[in-house]
mmCIF file as gemmi writes it, N, C-alpha and C atoms, coordinates in Angstrom:
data_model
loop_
_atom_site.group_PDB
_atom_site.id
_atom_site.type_symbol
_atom_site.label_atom_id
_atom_site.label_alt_id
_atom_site.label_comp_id
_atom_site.label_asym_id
_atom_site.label_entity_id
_atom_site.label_seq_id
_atom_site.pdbx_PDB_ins_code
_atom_site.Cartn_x
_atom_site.Cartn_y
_atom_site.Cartn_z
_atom_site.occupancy
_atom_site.B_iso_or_equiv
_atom_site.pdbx_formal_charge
_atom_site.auth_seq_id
_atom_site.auth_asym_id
_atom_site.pdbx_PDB_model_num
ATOM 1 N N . UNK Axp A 1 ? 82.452 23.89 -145.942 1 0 ? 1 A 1
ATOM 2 C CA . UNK Axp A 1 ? 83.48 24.542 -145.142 1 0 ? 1 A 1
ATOM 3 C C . UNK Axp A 1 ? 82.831 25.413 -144.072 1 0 ? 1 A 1
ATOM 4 N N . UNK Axp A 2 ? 83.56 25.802 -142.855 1 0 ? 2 A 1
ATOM 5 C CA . UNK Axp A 2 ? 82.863 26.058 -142.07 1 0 ? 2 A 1
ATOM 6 C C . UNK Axp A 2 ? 83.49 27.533 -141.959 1 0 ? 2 A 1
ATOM 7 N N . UNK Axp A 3 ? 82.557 28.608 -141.773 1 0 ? 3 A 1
ATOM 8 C CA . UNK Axp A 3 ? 83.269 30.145 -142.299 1 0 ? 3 A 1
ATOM 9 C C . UNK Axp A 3 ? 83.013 30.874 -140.849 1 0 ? 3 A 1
ATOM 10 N N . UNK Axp A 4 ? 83.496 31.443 -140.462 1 0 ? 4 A 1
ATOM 11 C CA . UNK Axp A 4 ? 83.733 32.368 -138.743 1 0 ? 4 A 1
ATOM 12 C C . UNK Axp A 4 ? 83.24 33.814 -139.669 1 0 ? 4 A 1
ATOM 13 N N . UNK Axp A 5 ? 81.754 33.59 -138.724 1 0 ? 5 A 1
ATOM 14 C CA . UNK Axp A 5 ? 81.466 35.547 -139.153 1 0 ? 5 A 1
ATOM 15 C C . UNK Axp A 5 ? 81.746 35.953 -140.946 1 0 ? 5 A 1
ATOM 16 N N . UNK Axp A 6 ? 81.247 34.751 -141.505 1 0 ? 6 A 1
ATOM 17 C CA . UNK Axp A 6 ? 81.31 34.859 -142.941 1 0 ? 6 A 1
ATOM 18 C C . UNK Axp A 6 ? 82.706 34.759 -143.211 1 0 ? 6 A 1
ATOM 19 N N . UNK Axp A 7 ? 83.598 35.051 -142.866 1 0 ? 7 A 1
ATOM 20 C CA . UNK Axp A 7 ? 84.949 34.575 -143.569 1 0 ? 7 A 1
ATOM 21 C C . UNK Axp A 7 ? 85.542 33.253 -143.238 1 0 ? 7 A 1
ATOM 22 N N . UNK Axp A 8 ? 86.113 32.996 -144.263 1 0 ? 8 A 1
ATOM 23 C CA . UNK Axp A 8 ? 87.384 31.69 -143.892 1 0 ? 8 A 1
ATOM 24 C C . UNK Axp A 8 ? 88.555 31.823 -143.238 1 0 ? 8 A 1
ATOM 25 N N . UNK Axp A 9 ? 89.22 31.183 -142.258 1 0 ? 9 A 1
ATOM 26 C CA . UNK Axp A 9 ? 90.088 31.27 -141.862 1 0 ? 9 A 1
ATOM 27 C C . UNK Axp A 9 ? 91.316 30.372 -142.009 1 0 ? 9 A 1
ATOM 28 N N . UNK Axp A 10 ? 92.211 30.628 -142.08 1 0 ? 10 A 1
ATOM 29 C CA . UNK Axp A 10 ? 93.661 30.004 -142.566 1 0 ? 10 A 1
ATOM 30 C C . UNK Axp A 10 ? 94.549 30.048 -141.648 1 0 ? 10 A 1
ATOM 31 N N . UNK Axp A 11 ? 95.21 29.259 -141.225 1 0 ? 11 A 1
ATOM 32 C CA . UNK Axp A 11 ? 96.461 29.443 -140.214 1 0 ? 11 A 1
ATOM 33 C C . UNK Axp A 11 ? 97.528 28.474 -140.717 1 0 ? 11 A 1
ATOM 34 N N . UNK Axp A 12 ? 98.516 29.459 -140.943 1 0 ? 12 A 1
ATOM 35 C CA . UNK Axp A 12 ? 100.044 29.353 -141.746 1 0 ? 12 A 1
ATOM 36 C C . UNK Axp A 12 ? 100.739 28.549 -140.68 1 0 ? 12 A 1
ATOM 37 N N . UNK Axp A 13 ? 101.598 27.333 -140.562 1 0 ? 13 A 1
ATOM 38 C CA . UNK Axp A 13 ? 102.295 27.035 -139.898 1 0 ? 13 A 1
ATOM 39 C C . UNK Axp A 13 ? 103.849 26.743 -140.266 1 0 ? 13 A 1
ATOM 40 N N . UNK Axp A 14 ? 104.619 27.587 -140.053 1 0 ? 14 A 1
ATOM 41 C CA . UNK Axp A 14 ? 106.179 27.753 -140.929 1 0 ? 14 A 1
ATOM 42 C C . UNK Axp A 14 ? 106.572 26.366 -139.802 1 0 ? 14 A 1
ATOM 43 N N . UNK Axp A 15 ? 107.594 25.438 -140.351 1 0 ? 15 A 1
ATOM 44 C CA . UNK Axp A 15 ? 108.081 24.807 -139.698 1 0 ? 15 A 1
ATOM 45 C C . UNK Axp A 15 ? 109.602 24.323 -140.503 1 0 ? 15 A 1
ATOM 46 N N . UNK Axp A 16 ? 110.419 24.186 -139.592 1 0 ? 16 A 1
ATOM 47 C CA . UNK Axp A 16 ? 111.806 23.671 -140.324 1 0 ? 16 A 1
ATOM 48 C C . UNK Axp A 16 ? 112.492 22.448 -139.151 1 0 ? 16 A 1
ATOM 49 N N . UNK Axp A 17 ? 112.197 21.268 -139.735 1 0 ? 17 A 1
ATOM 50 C CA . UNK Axp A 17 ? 113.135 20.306 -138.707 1 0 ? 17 A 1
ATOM 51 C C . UNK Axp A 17 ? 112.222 19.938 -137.523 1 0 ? 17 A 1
ATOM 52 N N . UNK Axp A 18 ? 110.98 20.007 -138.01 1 0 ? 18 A 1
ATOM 53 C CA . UNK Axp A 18 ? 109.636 19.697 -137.113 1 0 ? 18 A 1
ATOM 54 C C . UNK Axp A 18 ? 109.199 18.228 -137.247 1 0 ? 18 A 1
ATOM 55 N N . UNK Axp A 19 ? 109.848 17.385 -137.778 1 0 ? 19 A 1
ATOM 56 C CA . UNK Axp A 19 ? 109.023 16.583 -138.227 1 0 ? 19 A 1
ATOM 57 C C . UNK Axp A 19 ? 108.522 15.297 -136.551 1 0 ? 19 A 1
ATOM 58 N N . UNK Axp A 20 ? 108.89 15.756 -135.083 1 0 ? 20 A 1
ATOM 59 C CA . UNK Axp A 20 ? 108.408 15.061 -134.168 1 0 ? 20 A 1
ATOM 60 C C . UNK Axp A 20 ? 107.32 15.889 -133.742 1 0 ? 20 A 1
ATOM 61 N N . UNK Axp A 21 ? 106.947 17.389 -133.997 1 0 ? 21 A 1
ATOM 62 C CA . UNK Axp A 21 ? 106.338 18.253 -133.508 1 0 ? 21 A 1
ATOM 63 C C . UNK Axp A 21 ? 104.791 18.691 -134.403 1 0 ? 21 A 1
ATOM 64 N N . UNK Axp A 22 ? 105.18 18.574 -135.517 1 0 ? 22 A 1
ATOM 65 C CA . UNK Axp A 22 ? 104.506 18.933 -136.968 1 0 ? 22 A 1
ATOM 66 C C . UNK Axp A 22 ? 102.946 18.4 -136.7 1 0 ? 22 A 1
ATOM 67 N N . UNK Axp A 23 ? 103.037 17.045 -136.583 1 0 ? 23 A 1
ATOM 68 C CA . UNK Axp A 23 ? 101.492 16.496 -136.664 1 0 ? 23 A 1
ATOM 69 C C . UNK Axp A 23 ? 100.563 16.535 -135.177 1 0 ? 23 A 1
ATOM 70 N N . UNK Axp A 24 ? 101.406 16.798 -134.165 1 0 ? 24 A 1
ATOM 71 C CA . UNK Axp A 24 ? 100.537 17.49 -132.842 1 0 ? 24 A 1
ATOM 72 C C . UNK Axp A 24 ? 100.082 19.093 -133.59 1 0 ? 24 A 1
ATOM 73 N N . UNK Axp A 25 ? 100.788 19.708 -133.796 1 0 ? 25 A 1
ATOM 74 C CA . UNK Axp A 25 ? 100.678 21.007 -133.665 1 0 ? 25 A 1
ATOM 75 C C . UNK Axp A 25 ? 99.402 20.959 -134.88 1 0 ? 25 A 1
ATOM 76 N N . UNK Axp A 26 ? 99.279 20.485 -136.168 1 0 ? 26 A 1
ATOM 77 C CA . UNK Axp A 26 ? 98.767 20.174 -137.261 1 0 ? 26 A 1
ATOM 78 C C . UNK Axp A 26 ? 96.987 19.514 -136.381 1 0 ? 26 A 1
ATOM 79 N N . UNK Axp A 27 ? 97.364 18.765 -135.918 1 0 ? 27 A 1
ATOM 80 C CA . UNK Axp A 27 ? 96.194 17.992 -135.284 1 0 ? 27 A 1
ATOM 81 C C . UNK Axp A 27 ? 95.56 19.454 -133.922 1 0 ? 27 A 1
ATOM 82 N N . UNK Axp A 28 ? 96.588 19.955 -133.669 1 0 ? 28 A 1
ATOM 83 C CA . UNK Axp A 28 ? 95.738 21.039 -132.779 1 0 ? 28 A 1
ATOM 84 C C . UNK Axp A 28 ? 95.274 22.117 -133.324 1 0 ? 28 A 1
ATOM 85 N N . UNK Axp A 29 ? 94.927 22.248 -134.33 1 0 ? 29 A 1
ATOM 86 C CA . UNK Axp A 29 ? 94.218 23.47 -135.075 1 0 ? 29 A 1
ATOM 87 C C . UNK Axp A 29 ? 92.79 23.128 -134.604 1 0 ? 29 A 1
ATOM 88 N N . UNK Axp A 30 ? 92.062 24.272 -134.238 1 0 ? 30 A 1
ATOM 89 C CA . UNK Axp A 30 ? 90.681 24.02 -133.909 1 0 ? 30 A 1
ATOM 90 C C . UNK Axp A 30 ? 89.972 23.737 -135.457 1 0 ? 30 A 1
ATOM 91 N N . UNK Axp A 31 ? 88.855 22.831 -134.932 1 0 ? 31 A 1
ATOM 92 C CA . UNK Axp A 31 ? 87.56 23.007 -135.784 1 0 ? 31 A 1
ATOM 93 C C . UNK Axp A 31 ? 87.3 23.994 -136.99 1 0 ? 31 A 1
ATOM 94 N N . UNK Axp A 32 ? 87.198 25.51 -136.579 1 0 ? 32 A 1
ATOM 95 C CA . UNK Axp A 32 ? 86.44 26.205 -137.541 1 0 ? 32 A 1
ATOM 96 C C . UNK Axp A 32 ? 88.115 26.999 -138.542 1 0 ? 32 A 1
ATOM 97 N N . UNK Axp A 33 ? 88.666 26.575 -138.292 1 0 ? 33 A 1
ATOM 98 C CA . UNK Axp A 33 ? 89.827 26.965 -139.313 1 0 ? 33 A 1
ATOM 99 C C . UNK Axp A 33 ? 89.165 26.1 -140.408 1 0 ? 33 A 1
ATOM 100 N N . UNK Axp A 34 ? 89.417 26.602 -141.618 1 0 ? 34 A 1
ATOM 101 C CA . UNK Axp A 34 ? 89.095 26.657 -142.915 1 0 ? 34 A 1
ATOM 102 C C . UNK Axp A 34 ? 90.509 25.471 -143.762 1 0 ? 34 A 1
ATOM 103 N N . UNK Axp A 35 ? 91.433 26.212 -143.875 1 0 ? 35 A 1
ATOM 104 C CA . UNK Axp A 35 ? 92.453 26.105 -144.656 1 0 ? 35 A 1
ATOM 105 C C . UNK Axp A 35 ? 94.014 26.352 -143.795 1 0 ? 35 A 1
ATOM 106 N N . UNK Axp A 36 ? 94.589 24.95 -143.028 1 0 ? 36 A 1
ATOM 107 C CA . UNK Axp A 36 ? 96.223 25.134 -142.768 1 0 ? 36 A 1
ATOM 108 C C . UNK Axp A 36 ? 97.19 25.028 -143.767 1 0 ? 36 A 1
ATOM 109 N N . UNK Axp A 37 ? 97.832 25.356 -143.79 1 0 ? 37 A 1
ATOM 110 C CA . UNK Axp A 37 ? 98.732 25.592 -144.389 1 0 ? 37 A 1
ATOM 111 C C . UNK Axp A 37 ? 100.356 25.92 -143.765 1 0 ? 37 A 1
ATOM 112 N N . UNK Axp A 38 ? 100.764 24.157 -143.893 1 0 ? 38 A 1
ATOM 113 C CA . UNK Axp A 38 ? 102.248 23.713 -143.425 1 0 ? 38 A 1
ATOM 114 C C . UNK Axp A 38 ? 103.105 24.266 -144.036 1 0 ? 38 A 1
ATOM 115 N N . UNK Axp A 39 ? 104.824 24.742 -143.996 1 0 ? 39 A 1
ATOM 116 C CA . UNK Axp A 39 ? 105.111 25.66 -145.123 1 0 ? 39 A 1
ATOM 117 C C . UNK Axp A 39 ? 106.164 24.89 -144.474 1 0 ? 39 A 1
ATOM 118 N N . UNK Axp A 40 ? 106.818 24.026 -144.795 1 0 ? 40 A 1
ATOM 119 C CA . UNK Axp A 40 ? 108.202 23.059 -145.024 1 0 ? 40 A 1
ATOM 120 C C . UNK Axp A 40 ? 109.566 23.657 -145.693 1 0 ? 40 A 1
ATOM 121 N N . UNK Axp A 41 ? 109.98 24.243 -144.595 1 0 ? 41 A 1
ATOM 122 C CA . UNK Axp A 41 ? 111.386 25.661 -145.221 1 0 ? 41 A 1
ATOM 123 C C . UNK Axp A 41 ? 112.535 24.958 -145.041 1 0 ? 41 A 1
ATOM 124 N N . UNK Axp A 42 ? 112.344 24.117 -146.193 1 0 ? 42 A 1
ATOM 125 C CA . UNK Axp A 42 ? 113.92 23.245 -147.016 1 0 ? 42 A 1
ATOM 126 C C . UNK Axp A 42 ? 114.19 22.43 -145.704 1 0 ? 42 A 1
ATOM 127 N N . UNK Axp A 43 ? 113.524 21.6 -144.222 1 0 ? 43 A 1
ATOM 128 C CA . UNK Axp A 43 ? 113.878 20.967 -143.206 1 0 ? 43 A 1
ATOM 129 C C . UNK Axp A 43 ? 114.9 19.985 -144.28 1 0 ? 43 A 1
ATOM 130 N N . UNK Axp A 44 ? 115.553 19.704 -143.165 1 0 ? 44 A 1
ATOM 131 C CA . UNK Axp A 44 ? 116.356 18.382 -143.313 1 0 ? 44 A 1
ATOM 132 C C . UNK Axp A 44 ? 115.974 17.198 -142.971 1 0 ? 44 A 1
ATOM 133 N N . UNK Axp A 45 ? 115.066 16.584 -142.005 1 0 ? 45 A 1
ATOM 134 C CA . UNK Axp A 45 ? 114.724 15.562 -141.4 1 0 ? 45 A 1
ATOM 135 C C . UNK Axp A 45 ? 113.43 15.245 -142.412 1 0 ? 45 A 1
ATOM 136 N N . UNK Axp A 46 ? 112.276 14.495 -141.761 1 0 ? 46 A 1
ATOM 137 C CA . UNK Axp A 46 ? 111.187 14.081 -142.351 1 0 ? 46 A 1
ATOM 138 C C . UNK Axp A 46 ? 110.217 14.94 -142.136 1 0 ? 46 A 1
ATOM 139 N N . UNK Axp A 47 ? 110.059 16.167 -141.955 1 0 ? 47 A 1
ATOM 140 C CA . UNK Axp A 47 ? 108.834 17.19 -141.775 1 0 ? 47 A 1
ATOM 141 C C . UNK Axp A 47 ? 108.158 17.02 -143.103 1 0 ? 47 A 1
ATOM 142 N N . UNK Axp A 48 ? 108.296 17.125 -144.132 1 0 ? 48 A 1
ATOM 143 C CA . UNK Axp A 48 ? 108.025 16.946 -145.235 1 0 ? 48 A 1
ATOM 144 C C . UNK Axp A 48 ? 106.843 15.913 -145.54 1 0 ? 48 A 1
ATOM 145 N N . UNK Axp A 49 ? 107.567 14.338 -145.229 1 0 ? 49 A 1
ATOM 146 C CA . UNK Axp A 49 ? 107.447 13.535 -145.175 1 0 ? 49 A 1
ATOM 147 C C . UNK Axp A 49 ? 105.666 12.924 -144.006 1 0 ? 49 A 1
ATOM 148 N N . UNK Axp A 50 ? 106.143 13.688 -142.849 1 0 ? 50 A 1
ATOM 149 C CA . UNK Axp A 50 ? 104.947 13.712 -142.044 1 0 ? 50 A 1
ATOM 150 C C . UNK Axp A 50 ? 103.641 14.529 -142.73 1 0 ? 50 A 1
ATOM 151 N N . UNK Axp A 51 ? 104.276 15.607 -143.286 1 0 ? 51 A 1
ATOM 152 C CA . UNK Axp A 51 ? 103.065 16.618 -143.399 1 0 ? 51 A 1
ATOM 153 C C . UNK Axp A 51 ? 102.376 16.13 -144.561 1 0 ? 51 A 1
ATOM 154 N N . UNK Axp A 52 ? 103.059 15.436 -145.834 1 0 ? 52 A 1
ATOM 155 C CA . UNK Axp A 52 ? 102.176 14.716 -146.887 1 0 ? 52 A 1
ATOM 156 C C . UNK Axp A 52 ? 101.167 13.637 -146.344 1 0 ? 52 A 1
ATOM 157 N N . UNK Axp A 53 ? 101.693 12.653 -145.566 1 0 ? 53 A 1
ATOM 158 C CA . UNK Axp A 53 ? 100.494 12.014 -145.357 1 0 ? 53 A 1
ATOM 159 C C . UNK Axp A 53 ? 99.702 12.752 -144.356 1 0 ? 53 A 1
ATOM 160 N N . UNK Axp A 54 ? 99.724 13.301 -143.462 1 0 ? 54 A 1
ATOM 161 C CA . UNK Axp A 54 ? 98.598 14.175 -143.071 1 0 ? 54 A 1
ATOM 162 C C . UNK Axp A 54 ? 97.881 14.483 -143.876 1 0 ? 54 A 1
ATOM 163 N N . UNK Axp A 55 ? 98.485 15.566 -144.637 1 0 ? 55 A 1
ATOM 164 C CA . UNK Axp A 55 ? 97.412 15.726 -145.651 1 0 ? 55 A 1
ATOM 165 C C . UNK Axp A 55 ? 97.153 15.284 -146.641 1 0 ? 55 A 1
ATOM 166 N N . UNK Axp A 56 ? 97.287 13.878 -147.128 1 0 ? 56 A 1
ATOM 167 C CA . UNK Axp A 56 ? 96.431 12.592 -147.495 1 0 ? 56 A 1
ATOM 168 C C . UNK Axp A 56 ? 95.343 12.318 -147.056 1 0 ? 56 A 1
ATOM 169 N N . UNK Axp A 57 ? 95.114 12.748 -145.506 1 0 ? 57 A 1
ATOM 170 C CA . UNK Axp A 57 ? 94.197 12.39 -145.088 1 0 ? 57 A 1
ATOM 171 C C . UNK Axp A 57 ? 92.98 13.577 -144.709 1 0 ? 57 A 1
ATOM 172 N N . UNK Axp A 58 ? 93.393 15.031 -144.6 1 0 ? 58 A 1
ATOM 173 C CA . UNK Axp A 58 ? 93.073 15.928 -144.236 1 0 ? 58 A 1
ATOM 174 C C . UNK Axp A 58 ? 93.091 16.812 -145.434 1 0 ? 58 A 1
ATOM 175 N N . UNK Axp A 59 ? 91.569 17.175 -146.164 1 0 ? 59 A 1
ATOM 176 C CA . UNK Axp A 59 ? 91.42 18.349 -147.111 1 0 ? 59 A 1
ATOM 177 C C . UNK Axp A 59 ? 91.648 19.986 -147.003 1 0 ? 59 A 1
ATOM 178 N N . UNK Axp A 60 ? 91.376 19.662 -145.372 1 0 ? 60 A 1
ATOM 179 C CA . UNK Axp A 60 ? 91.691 21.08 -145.201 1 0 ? 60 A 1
ATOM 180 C C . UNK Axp A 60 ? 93.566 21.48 -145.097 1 0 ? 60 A 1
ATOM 181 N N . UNK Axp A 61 ? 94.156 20.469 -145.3 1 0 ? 61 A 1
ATOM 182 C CA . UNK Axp A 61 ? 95.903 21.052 -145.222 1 0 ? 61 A 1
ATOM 183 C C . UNK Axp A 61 ? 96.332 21.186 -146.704 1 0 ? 61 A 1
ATOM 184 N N . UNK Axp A 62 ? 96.562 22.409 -146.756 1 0 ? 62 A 1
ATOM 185 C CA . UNK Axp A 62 ? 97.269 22.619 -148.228 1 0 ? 62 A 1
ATOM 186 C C . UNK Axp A 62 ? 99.33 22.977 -148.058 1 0 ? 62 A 1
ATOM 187 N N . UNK Axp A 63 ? 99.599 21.698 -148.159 1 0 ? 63 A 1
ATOM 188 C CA . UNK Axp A 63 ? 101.253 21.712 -147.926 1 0 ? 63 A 1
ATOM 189 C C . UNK Axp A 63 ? 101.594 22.562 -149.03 1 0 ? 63 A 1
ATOM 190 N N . UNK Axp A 64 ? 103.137 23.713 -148.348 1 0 ? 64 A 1
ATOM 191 C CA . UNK Axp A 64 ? 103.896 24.11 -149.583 1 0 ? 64 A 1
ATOM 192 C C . UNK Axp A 64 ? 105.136 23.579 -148.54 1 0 ? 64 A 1
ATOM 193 N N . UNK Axp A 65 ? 105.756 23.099 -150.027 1 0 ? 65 A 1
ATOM 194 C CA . UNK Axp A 65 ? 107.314 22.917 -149.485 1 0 ? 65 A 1
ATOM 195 C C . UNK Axp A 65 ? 108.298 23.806 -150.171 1 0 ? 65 A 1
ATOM 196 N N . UNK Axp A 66 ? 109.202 24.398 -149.48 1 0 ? 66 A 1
ATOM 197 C CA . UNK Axp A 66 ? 110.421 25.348 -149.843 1 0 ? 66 A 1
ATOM 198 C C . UNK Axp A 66 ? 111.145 24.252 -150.279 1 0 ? 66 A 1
ATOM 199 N N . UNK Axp A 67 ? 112.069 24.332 -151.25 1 0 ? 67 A 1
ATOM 200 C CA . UNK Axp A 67 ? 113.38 23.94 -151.451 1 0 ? 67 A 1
ATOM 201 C C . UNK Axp A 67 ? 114.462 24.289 -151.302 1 0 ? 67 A 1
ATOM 202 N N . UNK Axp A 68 ? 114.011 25.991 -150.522 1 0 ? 68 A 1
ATOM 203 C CA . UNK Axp A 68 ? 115.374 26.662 -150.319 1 0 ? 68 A 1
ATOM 204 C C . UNK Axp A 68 ? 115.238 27.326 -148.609 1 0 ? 68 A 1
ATOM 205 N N . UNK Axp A 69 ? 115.804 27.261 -147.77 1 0 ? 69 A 1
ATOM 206 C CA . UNK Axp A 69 ? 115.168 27.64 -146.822 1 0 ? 69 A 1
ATOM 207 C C . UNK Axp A 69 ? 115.408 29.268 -147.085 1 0 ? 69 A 1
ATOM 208 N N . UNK Axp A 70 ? 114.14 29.767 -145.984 1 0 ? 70 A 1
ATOM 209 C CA . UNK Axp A 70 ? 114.01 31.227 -146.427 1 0 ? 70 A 1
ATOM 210 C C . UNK Axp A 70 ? 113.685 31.665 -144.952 1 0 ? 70 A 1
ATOM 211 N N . UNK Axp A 71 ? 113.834 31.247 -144.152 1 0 ? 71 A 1
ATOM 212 C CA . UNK Axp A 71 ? 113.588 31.587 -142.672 1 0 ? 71 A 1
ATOM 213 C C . UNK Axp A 71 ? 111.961 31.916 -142.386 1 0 ? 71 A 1
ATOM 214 N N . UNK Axp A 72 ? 111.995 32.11 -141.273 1 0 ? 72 A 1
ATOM 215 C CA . UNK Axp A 72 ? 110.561 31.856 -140.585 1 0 ? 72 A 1
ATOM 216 C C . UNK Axp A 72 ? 109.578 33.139 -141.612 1 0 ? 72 A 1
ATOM 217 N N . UNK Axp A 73 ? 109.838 34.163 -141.461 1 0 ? 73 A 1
ATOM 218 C CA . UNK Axp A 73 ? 109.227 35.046 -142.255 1 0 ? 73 A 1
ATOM 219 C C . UNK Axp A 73 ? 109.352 34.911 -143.699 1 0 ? 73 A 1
ATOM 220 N N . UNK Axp A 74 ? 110.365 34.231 -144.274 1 0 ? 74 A 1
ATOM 221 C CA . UNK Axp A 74 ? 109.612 33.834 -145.898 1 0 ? 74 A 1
ATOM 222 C C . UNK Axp A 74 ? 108.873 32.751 -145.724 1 0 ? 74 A 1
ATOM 223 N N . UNK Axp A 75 ? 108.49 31.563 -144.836 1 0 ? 75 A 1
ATOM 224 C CA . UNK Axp A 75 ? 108.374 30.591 -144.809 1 0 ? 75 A 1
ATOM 225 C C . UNK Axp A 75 ? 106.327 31.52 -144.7 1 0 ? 75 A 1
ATOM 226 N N . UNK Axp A 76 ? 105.999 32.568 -143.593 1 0 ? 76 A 1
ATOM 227 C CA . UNK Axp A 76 ? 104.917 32.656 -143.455 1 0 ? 76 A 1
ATOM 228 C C . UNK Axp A 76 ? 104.734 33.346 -144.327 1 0 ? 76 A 1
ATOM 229 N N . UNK Axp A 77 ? 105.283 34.392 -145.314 1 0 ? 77 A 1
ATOM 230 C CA . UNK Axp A 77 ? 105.106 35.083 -147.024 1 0 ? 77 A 1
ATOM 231 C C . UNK Axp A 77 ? 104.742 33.879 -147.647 1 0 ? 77 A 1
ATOM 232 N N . UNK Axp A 78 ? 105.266 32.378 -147.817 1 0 ? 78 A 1
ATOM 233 C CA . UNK Axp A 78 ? 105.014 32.018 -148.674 1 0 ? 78 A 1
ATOM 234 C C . UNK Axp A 78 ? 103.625 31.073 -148.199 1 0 ? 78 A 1
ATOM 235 N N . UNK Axp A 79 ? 103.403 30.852 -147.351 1 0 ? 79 A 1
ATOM 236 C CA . UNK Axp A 79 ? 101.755 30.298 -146.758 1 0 ? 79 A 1
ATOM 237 C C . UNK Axp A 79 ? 100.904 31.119 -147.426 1 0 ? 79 A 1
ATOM 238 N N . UNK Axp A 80 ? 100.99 32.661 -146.901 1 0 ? 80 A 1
ATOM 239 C CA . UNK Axp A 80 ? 100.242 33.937 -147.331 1 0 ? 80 A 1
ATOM 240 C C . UNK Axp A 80 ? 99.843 34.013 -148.793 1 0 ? 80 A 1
ATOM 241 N N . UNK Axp A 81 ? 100.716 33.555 -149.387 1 0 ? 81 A 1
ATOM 242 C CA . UNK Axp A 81 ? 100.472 33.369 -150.868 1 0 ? 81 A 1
ATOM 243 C C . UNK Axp A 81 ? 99.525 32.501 -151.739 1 0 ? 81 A 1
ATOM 244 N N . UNK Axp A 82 ? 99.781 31.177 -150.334 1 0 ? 82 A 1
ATOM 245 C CA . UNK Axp A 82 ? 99.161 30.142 -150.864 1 0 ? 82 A 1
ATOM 246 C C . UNK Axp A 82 ? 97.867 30.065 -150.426 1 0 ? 82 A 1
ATOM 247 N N . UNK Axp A 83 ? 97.327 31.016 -149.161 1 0 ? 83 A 1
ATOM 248 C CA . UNK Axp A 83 ? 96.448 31.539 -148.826 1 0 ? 83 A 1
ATOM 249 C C . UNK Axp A 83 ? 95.377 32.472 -149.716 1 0 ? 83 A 1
């Protein structure tokens, strides 16, 4: 893993109803990020759906999915957690 100034870095991405937007934004994380973390807040469409196989393919994405939506700020509490 690649660590910035000795630490790891993580970047939370809350998304709801992203699923045309999700895997650009996912694919634009730079290089030395450590650990993303998609946070799927109960969408309705296929966000879900996109972000698993992404990270099928990608070790560094650790998906959480909501089942309940909790809006943008529970959505980045619950990344933080998983962080």
């Amino acid at each position: 893993a690649h660590m910035y100034r000795r630490h790891k870095i993580a970047v939370v991405i809350p998304a709801y109803n992203e699923a045309k937007l999700i895997a650009t934004t996912i694919r634009g994380v730079p290089n030395y990020v450590d650990l993303i973390i998609p946070v799927n807040d109960a969408s309705k469409d296929e966000t879900a759906d996109v972000v698993r196989i992404l990270a099928a393919k990608n070790k560094k994405i650790r998906f959480v999915n909501l089942n309940e939506n909790s809006g943008v700020g529970g959505a980045i509490m619950a990344g933080h957690e998983q962080a």
